[in-house]
Backbone as a ProteinNet text record, in pm:
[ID]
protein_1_A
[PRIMARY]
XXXXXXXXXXXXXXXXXXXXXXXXXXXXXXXXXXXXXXXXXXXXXXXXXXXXXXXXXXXXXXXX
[TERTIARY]
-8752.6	-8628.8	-8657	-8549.3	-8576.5	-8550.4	-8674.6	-8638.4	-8603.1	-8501.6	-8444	-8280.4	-8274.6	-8107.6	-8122.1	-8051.9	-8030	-7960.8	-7903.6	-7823.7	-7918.2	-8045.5	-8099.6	-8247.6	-8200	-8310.2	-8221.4	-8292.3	-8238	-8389.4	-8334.1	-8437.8	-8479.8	-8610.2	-8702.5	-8736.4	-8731.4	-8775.2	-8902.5	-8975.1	-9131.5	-9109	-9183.9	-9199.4	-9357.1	-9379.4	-9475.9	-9381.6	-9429.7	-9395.9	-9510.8	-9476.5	-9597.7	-9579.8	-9665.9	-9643.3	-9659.7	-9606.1	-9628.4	-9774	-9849.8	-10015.7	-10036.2	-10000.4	-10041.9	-9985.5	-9876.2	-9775	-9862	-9986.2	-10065.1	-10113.1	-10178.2	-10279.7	-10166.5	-10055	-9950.5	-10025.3	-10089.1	-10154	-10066	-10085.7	-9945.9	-9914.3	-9884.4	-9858.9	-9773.3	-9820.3	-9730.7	-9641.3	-9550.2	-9514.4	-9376	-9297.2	-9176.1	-9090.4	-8956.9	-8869.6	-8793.8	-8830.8	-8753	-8632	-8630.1	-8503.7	-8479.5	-8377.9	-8333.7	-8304.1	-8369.8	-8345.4	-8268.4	-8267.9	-8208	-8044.9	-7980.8	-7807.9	-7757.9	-7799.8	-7734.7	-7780.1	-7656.7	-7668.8	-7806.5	-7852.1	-7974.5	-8055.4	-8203.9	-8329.2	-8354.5	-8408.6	-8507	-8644.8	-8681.2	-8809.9	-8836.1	-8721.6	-8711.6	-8649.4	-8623.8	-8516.9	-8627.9	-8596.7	-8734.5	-8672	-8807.9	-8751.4	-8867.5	-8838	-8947	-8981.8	-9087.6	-9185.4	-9185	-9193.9	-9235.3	-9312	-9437.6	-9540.6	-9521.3	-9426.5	-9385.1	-9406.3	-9451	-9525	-9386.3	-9380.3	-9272.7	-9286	-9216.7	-9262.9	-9114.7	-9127.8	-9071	-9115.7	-9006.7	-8971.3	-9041.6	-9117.8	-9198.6	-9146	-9180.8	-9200.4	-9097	-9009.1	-8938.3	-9007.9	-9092.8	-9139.8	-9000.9	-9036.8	-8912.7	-8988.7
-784.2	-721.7	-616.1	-552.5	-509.4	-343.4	-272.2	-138.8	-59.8	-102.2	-63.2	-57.9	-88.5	-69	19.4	114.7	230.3	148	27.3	-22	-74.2	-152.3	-204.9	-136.9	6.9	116.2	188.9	171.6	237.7	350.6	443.9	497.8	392.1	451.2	327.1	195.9	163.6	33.8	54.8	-38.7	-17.1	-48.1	35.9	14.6	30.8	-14.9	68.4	95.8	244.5	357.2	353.2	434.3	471.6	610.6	703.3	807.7	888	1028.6	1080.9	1079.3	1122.4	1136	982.3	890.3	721.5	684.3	719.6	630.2	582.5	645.5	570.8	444.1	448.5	338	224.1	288	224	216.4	224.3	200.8	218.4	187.4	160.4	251	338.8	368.6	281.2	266.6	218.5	359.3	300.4	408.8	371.6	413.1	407.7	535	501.1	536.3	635.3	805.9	887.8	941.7	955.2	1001.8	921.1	941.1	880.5	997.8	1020.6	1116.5	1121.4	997.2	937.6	899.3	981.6	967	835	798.6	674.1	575	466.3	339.3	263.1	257.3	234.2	314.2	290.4	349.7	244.1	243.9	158.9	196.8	284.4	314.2	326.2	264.2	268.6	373	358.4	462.2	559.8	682.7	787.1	838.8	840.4	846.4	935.8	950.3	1030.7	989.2	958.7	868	962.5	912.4	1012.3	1078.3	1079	1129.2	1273.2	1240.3	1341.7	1324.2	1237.4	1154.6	1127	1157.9	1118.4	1051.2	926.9	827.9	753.6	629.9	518.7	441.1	353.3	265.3	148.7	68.7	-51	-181.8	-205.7	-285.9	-314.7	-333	-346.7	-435.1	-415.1	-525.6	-547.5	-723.1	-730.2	-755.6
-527.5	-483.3	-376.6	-287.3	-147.2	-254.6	-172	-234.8	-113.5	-17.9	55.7	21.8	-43.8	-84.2	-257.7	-244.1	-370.3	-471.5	-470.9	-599	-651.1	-635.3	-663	-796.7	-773.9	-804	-930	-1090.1	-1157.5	-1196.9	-1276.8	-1366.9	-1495.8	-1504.7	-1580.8	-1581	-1437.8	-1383.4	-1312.1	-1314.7	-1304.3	-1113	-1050.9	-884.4	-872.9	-726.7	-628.4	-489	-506.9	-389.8	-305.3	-176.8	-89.2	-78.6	-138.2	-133.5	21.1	40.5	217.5	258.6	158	214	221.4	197.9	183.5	309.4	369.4	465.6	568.3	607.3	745	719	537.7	519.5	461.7	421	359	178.6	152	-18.2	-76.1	-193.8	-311.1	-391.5	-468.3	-585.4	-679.4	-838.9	-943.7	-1052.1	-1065.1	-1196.6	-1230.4	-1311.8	-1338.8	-1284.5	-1225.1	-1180.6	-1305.2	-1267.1	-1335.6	-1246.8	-1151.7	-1050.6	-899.8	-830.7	-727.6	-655.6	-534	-427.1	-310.1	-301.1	-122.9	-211.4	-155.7	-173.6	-95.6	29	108.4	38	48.7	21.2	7.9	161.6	189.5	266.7	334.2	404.8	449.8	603.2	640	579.7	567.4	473.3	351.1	286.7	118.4	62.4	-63.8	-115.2	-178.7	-157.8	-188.3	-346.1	-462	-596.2	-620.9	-771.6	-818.8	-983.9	-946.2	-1086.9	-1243.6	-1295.2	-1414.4	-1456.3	-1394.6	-1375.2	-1258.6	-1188.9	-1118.5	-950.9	-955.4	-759.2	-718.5	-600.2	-488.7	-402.3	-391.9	-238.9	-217.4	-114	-97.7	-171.7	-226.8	-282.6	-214.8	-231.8	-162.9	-223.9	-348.1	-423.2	-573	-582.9	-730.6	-800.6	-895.5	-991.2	-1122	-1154.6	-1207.2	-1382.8
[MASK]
++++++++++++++++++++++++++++++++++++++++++++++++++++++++++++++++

């Protein structure tokens, strides 16, 4: 699923983000979705959330 659109993004659904220090190499982060940051519909760079662990990135990847 496109983690460019915010409907698609709940809390406690498993993702990989790219966190800000990652965005050059693009590398992945995994974790589950504790919050939703980005208010618009959509991002061309993914909807920016925040893991439960507490890491902040874009949304890359929705694992289903």
């Amino acid at each position: 699923m496109d983690g460019k659109k915010r409907s698609n993004i709940k809390p406690g659904i498993e993702v990989s983000i790219v966190l800000k220090q990652d965005q050059r190499t693009g590398k992945l982060t995994e974790g589950v979705v504790k919050d939703i940051l980005t208010n618009s519909p959509t991002h061309p760079h993914g909807i920016k959330v925040r893991l439960e662990d507490g890491q902040v990135g874009r949304v890359q990847i929705i694992h289903e």
